[in-house]
C-alpha positions as CSV (number, residue, x, y, z in Angstrom):
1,X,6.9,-23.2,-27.6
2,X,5.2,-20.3,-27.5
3,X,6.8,-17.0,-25.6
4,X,4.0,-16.2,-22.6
5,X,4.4,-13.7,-19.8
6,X,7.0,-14.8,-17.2
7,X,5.3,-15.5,-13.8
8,X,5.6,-13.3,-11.1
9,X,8.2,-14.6,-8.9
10,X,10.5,-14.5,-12.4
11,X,9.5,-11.2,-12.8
12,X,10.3,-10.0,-9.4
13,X,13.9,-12.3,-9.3
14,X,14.8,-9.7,-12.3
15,X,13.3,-6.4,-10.8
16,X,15.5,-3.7,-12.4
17,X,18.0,-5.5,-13.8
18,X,19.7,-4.8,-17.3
19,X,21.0,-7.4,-19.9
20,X,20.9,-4.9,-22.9
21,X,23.8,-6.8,-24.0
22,X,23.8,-10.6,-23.3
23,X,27.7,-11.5,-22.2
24,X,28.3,-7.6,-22.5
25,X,30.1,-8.1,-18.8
26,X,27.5,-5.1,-17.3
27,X,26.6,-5.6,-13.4
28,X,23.8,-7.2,-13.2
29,X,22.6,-5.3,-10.2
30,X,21.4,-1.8,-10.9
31,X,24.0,1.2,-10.0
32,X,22.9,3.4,-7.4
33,X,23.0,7.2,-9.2
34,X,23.5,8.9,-6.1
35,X,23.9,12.1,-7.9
36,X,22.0,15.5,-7.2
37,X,22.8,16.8,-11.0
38,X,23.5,15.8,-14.4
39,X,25.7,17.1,-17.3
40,X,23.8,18.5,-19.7
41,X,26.1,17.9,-22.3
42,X,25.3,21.2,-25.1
43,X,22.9,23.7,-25.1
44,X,21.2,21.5,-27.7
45,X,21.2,18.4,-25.5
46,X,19.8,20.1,-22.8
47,X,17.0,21.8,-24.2
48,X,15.9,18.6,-25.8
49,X,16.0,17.2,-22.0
50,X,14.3,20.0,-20.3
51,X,11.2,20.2,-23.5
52,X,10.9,16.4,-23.7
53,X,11.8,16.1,-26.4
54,X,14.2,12.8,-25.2
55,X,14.6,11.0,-22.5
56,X,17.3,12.3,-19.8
57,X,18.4,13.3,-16.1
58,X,18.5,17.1,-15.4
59,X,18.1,17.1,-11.2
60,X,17.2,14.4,-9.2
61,X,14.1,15.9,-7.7
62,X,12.8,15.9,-11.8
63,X,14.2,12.2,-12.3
64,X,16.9,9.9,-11.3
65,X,18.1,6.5,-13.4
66,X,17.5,4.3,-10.2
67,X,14.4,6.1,-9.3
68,X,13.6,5.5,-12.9
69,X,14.5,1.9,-12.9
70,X,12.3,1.1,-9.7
71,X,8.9,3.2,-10.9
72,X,9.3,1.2,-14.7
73,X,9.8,-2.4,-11.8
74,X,6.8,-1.3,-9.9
75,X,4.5,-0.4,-12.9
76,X,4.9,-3.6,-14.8
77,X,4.4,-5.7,-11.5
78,X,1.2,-3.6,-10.8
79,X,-0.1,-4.0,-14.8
80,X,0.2,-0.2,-15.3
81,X,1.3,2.4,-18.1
82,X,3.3,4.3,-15.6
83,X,4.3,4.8,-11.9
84,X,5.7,8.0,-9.9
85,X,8.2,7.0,-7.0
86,X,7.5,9.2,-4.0
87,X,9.1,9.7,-0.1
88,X,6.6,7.9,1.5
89,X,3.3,6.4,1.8
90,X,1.0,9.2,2.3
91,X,3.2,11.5,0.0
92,X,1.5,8.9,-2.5
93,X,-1.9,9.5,-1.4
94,X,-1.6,12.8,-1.7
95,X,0.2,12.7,-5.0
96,X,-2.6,10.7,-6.5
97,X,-5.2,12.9,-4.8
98,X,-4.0,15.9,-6.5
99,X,-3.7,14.4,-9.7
100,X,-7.1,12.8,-9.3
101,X,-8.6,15.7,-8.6
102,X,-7.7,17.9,-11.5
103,X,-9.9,20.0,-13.2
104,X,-12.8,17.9,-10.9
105,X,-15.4,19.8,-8.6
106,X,-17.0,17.2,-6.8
107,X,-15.9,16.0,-2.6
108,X,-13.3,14.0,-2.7
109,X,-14.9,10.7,-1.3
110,X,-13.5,8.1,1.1
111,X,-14.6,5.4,3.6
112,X,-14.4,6.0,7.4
113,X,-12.6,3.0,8.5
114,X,-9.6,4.6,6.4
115,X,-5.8,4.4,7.4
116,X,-4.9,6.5,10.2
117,X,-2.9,8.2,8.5
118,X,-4.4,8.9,5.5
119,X,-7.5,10.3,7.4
120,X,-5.0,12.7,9.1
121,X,-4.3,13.9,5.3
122,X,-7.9,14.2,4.4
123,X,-8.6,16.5,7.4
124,X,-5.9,18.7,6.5
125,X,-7.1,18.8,2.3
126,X,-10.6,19.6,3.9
127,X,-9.2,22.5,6.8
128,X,-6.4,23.2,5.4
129,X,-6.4,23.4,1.3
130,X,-10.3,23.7,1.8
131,X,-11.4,20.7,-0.9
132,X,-14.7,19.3,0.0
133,X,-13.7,15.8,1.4
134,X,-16.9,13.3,2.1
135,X,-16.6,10.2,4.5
136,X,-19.2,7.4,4.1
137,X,-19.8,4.0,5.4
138,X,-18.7,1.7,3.2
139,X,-20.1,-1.6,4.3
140,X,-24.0,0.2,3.6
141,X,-23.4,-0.2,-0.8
142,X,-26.2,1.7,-1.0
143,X,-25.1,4.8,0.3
144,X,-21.3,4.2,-0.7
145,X,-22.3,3.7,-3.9
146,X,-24.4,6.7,-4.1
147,X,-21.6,9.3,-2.7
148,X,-18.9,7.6,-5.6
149,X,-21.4,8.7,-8.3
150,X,-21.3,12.5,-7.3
151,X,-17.2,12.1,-6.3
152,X,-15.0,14.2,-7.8
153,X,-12.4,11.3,-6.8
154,X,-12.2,8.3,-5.1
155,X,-10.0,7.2,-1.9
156,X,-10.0,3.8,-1.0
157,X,-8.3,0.8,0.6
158,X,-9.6,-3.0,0.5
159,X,-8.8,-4.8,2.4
160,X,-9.1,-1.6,4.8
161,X,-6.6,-1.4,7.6
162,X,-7.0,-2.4,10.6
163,X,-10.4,-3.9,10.4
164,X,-10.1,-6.0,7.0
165,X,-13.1,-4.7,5.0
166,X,-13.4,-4.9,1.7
167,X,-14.9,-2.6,-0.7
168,X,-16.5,-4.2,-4.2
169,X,-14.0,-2.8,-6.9
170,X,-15.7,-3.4,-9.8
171,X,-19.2,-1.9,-8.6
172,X,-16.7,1.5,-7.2
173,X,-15.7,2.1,-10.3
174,X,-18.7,1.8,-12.9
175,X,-20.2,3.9,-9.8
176,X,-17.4,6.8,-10.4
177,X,-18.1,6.2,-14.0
178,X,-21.3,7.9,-13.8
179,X,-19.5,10.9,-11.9
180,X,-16.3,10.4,-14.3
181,X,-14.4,10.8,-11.2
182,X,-11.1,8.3,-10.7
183,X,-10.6,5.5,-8.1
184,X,-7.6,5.5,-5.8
185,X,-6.8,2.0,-3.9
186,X,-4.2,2.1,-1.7
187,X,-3.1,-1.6,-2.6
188,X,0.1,-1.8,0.3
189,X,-2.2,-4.1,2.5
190,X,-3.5,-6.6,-0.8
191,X,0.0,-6.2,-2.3
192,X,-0.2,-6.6,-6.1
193,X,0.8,-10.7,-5.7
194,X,-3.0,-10.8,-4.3
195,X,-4.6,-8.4,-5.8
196,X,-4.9,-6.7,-9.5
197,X,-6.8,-3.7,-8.8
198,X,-6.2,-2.4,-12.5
199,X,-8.1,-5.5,-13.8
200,X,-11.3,-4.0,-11.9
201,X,-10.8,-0.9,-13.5
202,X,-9.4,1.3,-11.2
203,X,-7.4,4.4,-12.4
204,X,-4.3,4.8,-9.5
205,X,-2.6,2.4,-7.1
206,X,-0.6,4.1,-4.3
207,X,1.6,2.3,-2.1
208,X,3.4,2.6,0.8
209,X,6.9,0.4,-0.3
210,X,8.3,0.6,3.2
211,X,5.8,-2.2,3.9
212,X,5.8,-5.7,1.8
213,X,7.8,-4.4,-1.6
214,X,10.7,-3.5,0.1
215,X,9.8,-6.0,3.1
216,X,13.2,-5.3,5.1
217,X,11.9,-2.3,7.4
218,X,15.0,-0.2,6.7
219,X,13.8,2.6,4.6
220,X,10.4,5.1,4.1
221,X,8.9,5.5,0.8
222,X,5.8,5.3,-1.6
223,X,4.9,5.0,-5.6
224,X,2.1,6.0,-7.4
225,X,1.0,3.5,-10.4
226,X,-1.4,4.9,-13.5
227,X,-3.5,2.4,-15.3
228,X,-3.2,4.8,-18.4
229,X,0.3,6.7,-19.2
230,X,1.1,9.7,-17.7
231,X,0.6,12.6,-18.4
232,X,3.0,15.8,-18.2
233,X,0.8,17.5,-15.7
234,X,0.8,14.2,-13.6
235,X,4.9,14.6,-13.2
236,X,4.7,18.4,-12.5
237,X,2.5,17.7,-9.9
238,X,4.5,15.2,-8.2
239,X,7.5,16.9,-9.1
240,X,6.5,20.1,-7.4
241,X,5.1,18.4,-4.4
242,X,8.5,17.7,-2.7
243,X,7.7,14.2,-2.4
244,X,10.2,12.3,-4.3
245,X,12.7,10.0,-3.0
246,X,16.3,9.3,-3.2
247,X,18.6,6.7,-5.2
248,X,19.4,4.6,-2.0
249,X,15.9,4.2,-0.8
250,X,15.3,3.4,-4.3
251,X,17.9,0.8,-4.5
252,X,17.0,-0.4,-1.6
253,X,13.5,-1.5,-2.7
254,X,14.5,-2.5,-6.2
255,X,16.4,-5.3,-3.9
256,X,13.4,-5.9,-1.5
257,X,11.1,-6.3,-4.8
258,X,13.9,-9.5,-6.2
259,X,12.4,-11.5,-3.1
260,X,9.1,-10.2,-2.9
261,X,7.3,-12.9,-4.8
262,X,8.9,-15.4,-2.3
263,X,8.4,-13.4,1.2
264,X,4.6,-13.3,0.0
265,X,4.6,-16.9,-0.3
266,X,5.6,-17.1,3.3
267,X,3.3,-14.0,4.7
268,X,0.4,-15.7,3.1
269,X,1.5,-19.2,4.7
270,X,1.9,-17.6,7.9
271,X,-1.1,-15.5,8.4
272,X,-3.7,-17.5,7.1
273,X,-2.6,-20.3,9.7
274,X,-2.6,-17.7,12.6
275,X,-6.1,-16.1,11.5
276,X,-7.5,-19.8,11.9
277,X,-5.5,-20.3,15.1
278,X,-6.2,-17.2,16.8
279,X,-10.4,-17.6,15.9
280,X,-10.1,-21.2,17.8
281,X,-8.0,-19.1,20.7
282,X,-10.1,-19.2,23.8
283,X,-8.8,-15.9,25.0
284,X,-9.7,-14.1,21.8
285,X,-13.1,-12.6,21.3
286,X,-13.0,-11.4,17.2
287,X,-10.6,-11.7,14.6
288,X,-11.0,-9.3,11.6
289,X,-8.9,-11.2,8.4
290,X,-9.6,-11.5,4.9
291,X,-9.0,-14.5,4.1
292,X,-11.7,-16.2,7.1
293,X,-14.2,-18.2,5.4
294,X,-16.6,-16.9,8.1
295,X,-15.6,-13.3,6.9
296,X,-18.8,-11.7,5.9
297,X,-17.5,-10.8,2.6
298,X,-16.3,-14.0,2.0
299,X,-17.6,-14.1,-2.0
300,X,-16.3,-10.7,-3.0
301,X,-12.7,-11.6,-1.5
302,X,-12.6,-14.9,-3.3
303,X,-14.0,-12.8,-6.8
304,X,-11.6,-10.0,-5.7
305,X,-8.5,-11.6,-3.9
306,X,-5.8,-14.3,-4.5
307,X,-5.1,-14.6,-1.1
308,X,-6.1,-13.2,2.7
309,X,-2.3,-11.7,3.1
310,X,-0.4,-11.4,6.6
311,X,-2.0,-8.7,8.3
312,X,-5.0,-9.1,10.7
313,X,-6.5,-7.5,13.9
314,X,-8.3,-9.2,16.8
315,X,-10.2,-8.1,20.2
316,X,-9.6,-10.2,23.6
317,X,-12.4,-10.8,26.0
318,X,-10.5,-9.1,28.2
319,X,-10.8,-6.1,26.8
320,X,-8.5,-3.4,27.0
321,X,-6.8,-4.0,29.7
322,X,-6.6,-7.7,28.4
323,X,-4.9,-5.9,24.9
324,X,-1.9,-4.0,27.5
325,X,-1.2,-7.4,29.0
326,X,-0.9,-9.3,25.6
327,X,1.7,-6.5,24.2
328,X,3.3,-5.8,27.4
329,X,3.8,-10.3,27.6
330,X,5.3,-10.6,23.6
331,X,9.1,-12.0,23.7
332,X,9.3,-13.0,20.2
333,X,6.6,-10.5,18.3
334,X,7.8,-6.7,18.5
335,X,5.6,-4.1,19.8
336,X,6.2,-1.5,16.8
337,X,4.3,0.0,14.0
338,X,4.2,-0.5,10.2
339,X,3.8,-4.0,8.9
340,X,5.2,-5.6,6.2
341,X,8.6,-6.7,7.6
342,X,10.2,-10.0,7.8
343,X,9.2,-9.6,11.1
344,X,5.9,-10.2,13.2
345,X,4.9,-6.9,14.7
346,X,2.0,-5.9,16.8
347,X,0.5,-2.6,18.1
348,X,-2.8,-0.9,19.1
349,X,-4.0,1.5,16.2
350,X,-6.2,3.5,19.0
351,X,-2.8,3.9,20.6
352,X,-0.5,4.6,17.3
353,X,-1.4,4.9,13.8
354,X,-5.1,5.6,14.4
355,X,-4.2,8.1,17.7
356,X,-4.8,11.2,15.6
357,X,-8.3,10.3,15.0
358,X,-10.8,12.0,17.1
359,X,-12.1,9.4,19.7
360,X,-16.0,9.4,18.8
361,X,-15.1,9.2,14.7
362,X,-12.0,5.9,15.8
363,X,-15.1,4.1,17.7
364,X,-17.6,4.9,14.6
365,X,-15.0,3.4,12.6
366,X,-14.8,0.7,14.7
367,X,-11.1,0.9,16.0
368,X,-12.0,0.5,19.6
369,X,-9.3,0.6,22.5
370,X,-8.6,-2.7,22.7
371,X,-8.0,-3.8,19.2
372,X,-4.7,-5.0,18.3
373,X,-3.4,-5.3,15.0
374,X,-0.7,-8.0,14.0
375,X,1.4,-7.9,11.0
376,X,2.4,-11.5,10.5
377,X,6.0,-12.2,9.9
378,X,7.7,-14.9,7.8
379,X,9.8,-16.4,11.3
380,X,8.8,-20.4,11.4
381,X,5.1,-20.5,12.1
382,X,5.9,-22.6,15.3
383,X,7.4,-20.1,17.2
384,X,5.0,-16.8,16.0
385,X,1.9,-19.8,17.7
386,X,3.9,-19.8,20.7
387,X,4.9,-16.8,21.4
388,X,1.5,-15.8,20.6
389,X,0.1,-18.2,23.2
390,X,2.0,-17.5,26.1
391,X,1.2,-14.1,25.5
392,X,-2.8,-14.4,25.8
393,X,-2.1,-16.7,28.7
394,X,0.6,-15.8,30.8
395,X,2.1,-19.0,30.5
C-alpha cells in the first residue's frame, strides 16, 4: 500500500507529539518548558545558538521548545513552510503587517467590513506609525481589485466577520501580483479544516488561536503561518515586537489542536442547521452565513470553501430594540464576546468588538445597531433551537 498524507483529524489527534523512539517510554504529551532561560552550555555552544548556526533555546521571548512544538503543529495543518506563535490575535495582524510590508511603499490595503479589532490597528499604523493604510469596498471587484494592484500589502478576511463576505482569493492575489505586494487572510473565522488559503496563493495566514484551534476559551493568543520559509528578518521582527507567548498558553492550544478536527465536525453540524433554521424564523429579518445557498456568493464559497463554519450574524424585524430583548431573554446561549468555544455565544458587534469604530464608517460597513452575531457552539443542536426560540419569542 502506498504511504499518503494522513488525514486531518489523524494529524490533529497527534499535534505535537513525539515518538522519536518507538517503545523509547517518552511522554507522549509534550512537556511544558516553562522556563524564562536556557544553559548555554560553552562559549562555543552558545555562539553557535545565538549566530544560527544550530538549532537551540537562548530566552524565551527568542524561542521556547513548546512554543516551538505548536508553531511546527500549526504550520503543517495550515500547508506552510513556517509559522511564528504570537500573544494574541491582532499581535498576529500586526506581526504579519510588518513583515509584509518590508522594504514596500505602497498603502497598506484592506476591506471596510474588517474585524473590529483589526480596524482599530489599522487606524493606529495610519495615525500613529504614519503608513498609508487604504480601505475599499470589497464586494465592487472592480475597484477592490484595482487598489490590490497598487498595495504595498494586503489585509484580508473571508469569510469577513460579522457580515460573512467573501473576498475571491485567487483573483486577490494574481491582483497583488501585479503590485508584488503579499496577501494576509486572517483565516480564524474559515479555520484551516474549511479553508486552504495557501492553495490560492496567498503569502501569510494569521490567526487568532483563542478562537476554534484551541476551542476551550481559557487562554489569548495568535500565530502567524508563511507559505514560504522564513526568513531571519521575519523572526527579528516578531521577536522585537513583544508579541510572543508563553509555554502554558502554548500547551494549552497544542491540546485544543488534538480535538480540533472533531469540534469542527460538530461546529459545522451545528451552524449550518441553525443558519437554515434561523432564515425560516419568523422573527428574523436577514441572516448573513456562508454556507446559505441563497448567499450571493454562493459559487465562489463552494470554489473557495469546504464548509460554511459556526459563526453567523442575523437582524430581527424588530430592530434594535428587538436585538436587546433577544440577548437580554438567552438562558442557554451566553451573552459574551469571541467565538470559537465549545460554547454558543452571542453579542452585538456595534455594542463590543466593532464599538471602537466610528458610527458613520460601522453603518458603511454595514454593522448596524441591531445586528447580532452568534458563534454556534457544539451543545446538542436541540437545545441551541430552543433556547434560540424562546428567545425571539418570549416564550
Amino acid at each position: 500500500m502506498s504511504q499518503t498524507k494522513p488525514g486531518i483529524a489523524t494529524r490533529c489527534a497527534h499535534a505535537g507529539t513525539r515518538r522519536a523512539v518507538p517503545g523509547g517510554n517518552a511522554p507522549f504529551q509534550p512537556p511544558i518548558a516553562q522556563s524564562t532561560i536556557f544553559d548555554l552550555g560553552t562559549s562555543a555552544d552558545a555562539e553557535a545558538v545565538f549566530s544560527g548556526e544550530r538549532p537551540g533555546f537562548a530566552y524565551s521571548r527568542f524561542g521556547n521548545p513548546t512554543v516551538e512544538l505548536l508553531a511546527e503543529a500549526i504550520a503543517e495543518l495550515e500547508g506552510g513552510a513556517g509559522a511564528l506563535i504570537t500573544s494574541s490575535g491582532n499581535a498576529a495582524v500586526l506581526c504579519a503587517v510588518t513583515a509584509a510590508l518590508e522594504g514596500r511603499t505602497g498603502p497598506l490595503v484592506a476591506h471596510q467590513d474588517v474585524y473590529g479589532g483589526s480596524f482599530e490597528l489599522l487606524q493606529i499604523l495610519s495615525t500613529v506609525c504614519r503608513i498609508p493604510v487604504e480601505t475599499v469596498d470589497s464586494s465592487d471587484a472592480g475597484a477592490w481589485q484595482a487598489a490590490v494592484a497598487k498595495a504595498g500589502a494586503v489585509l484580508l478576511e473571508t469569510p469577513s466577520n460579522p457580515l460573512m463576505r467573501l473576498i475571491d482569493l485567487e483573483a486577490t492575489v494574481v491582483a497583488a501580483r501585479q503590485a508584488g505586494a503579499s496577501v494576509i487572510i486572517d483565516n480564524t473565522v474559515a479555520t484551516p479544516f474549511n479553508q486552504r488559503p495557501f492553495a490560492a496563493g496567498v503569502d501569510w495566514i494569521v490567526h487568532s488561536t483563542t478562537k476554534y484551534l484551541n476551542g476551550h476559551s481559557d487562554m489569548i493568543g495568535g500565530c502567524v503561518v508563511k507559505r514560504e520559509p522564513l526568513t531571519a528578518k521575519n523572526r527579528c521582527i516578531h521577536k522585537n515586537l513583544g508579541g510572543t507567548v508563553n509555554a502554558f498558553d502554548a500547551w494549552l492550544v497544542l491540546r485544543g489542536l488534538r480535538s480540533f478536527a472533531l469540534r469542527m465536525e460538530a461546529h459545522n453540524r451545528n451552524g449550518q442547521t441553525v443558519a437554515a433554521w434561523l432564515g425560516c424564523h419568523p422573527a428574523v429579518a436577514k441572516v448573513y452565513y456562508a454556507g446559505d445557498p441563497r448567499h450571493a456568493q454562493a459559487v465562489l464559497f463552494q470554489r473557495q470553501m469546504r464548509h460554511g463554519g459556526a459563526l453567523l450574524s442575523f437582524e430581527l424585524k424588530g430592530g434594535a430594540e428587538a436585538a436587546m430583548r433577544f440577548i437580554d431573554r438567552l438562558r442557554l446561549v451566553v451573552h459574551a464576546v469571541s467565538l470559537g468555544g465549545m460554547e454558543s455565544l452571542a453579542t452585538r458587534p456595534a455594542m463590543s468588538s466593532h464599538r471602537g469604530m466610528p458610527p458613520e464608517v460601522r453603518q458603511r460597513a454595514g454593522v448596524s445597531d441591531s445586528l447580532i452575531r452568534l458563534s454556534v457552539g457544539v451543545e446538542t443542536l436541540e437545545d441551541i433551537l430552543a433556547d434560540l426560540d424562546q428567545a425571539l419569542t418570549g416564550d
